[in-house]
C-alpha positions in Angstrom: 217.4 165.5 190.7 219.4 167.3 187.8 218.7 171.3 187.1 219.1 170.6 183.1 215.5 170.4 181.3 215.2 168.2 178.0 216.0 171.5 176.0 219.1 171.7 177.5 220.0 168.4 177.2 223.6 168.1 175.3 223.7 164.5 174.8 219.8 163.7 173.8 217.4 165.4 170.7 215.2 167.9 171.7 211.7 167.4 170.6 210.2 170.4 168.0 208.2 172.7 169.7 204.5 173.2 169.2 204.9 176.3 167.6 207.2 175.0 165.0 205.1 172.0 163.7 202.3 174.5 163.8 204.6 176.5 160.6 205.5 173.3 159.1 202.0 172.6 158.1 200.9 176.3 158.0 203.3 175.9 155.0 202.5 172.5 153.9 198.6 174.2 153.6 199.9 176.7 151.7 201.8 175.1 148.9 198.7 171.9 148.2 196.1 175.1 148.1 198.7 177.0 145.9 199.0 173.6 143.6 195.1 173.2 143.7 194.9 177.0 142.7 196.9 176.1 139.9 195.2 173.2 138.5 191.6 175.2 139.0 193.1 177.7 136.8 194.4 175.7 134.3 190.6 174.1 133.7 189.2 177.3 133.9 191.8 179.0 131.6 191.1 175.6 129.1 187.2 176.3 129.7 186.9 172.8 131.2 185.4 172.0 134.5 187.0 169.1 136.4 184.2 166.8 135.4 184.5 167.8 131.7 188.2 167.1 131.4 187.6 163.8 133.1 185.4 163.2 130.5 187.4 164.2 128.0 190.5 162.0 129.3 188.2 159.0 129.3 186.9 159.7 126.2 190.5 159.8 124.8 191.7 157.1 126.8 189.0 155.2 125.3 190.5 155.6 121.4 193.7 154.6 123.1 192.3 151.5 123.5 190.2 151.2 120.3 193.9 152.0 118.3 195.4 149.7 120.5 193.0 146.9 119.3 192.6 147.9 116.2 196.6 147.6 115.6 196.5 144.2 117.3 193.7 142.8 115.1 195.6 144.4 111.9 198.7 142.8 113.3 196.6 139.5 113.5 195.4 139.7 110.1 199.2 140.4 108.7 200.5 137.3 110.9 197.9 135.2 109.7 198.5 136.3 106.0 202.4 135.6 106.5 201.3 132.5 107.6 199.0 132.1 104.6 201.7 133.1 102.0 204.4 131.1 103.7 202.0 127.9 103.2 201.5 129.0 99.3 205.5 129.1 99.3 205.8 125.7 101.2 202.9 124.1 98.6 204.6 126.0 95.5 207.9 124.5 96.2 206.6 121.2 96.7 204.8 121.4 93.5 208.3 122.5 92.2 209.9 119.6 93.4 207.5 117.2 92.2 208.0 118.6 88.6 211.3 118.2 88.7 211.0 114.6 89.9 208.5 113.7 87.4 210.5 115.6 84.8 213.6 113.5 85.4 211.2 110.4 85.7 210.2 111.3 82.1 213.8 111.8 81.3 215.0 108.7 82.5 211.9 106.7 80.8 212.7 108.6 77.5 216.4 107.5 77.2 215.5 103.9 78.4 213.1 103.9 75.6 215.7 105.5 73.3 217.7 102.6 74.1 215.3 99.7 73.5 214.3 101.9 70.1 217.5 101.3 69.4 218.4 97.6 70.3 214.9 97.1 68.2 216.8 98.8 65.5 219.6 96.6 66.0 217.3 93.7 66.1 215.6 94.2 62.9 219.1 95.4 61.5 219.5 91.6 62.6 216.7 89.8 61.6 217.2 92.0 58.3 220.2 90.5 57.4 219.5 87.1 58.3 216.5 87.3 56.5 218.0 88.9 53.2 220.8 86.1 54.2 218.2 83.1 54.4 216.7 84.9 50.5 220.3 84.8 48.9 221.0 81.3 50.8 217.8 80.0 49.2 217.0 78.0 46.3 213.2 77.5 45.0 211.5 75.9 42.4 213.1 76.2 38.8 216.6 76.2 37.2 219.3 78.1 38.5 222.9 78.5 37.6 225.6 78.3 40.5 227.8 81.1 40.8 225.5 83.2 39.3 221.9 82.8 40.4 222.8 80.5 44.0 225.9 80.3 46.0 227.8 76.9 45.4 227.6 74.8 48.7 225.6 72.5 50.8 221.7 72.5 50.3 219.0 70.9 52.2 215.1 71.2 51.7 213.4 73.4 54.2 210.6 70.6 54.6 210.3 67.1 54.7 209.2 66.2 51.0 205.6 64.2 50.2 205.1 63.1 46.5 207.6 63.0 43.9 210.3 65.5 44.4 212.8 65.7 41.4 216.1 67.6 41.0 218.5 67.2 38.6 222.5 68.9 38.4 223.7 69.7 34.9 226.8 70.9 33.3 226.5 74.5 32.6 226.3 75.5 28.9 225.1 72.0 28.1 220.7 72.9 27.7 220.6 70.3 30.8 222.2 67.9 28.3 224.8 66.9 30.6 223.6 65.2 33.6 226.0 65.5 36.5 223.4 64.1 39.1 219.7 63.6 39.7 217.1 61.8 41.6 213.5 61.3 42.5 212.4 61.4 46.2 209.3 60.3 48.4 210.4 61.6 51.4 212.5 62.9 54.0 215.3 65.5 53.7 217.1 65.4 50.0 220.4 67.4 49.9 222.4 68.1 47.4 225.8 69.5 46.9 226.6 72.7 44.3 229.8 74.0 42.8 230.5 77.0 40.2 230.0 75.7 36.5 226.5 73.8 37.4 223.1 74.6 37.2 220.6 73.2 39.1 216.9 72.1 38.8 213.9 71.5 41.5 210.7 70.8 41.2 207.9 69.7 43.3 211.1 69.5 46.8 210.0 73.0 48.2 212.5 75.3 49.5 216.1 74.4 49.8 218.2 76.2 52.2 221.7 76.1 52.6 223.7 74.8 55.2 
């Protein structure tokens, strides 16, 4: 058996001895009653016993909270009214756009109206002409003198004649002494040719128009 004791051991650790642990938490005593010294004085220097300043540190955590959910619910109400103005925006551009489309709707209707105001124009421009046309082309009842009063040319009555129908083509100058050509008719479609120099009579034929 080996003379060396465990404190003399050179190759093992020697445990601490009881008078050493017994400092360590002399020491440890000392510094947790120093601390608790400490924080007794600090609530007795504030005038606050410990049950007091818990109260007081619950009471303030307490407004914590209430700020903390009253600046969630205001941040609520501000989300929600971005979403409410952002939904006026969407609407108020769509609104916009719809005015503009029916605007250029109205545009496009107004210059395709423009345009049939105008072919209408051109149409009665037209039908103007043809009619004023038809009135210088035509010969009615009475005496007329070619050249001056009707254009020399082809004529044909408008209608079929009924009854006696006379006309009668004279010399001009002569008082309808000069006969050049005349005739009675019953019926159907009399035409008659006219040159410059002639005047002619119809009565009871209608309208003659020429061809």
């Amino acid at each position: 058996m080996s003379g060396v004791t465990p404190a003399q051991d050179p190759g093992g650790t020697s445990p601490p001895s009881p008078d050493r642990v017994s400092r360590r938490w002399r020491t440890v005593t000392v510094v947790l009653g120093a601390l608790l010294a400490l924080a007794a004085a600090g609530c007795v220097a504030a005038g606050l016993t410990a049950v007091e300043a818990q109260d007081r540190a619950d009471a303030l955590a307490a407004e914590l909270s209430d700020a903390a959910d009253d600046r969630d619910a205001a941040q609520g109400r501000a989300e929600a009214a971005e979403g409410r103005i952002a939904g006026a925006e969407a609407r108020a551009d769509e609104a916009e756009q719809a005015a503009a489309d029916r605007e250029a709707e109205l545009d496009e209707r107004e210059s395709g109206l423009d345009e049939r105001e105008k072919e209408l124009d051109g149409r009665e421009k037209a039908v103007g002409k043809a009619e004023q046309r038809q009135a210088e082309t035509r010969i009615t009842e009475g005496t007329w003198t070619v050249g001056d009063d009707v254009e020399p040319g082809t004529y044909r009555t408008t209608e079929s004649v009924s009854g006696d129908c006379y006309w009668a083509i004279y010399r001009s100058g002569t008082n309808q002494g000069d006969i050049v050509q005349n005739d009675i008719v019953t019926g159907g479609h009399p035409t008659v040719s006219l040159s410059d120099g002639q005047d002619f009579e119809t009565n009871r034929c209608g309208t003659w128009d020429k061809q």
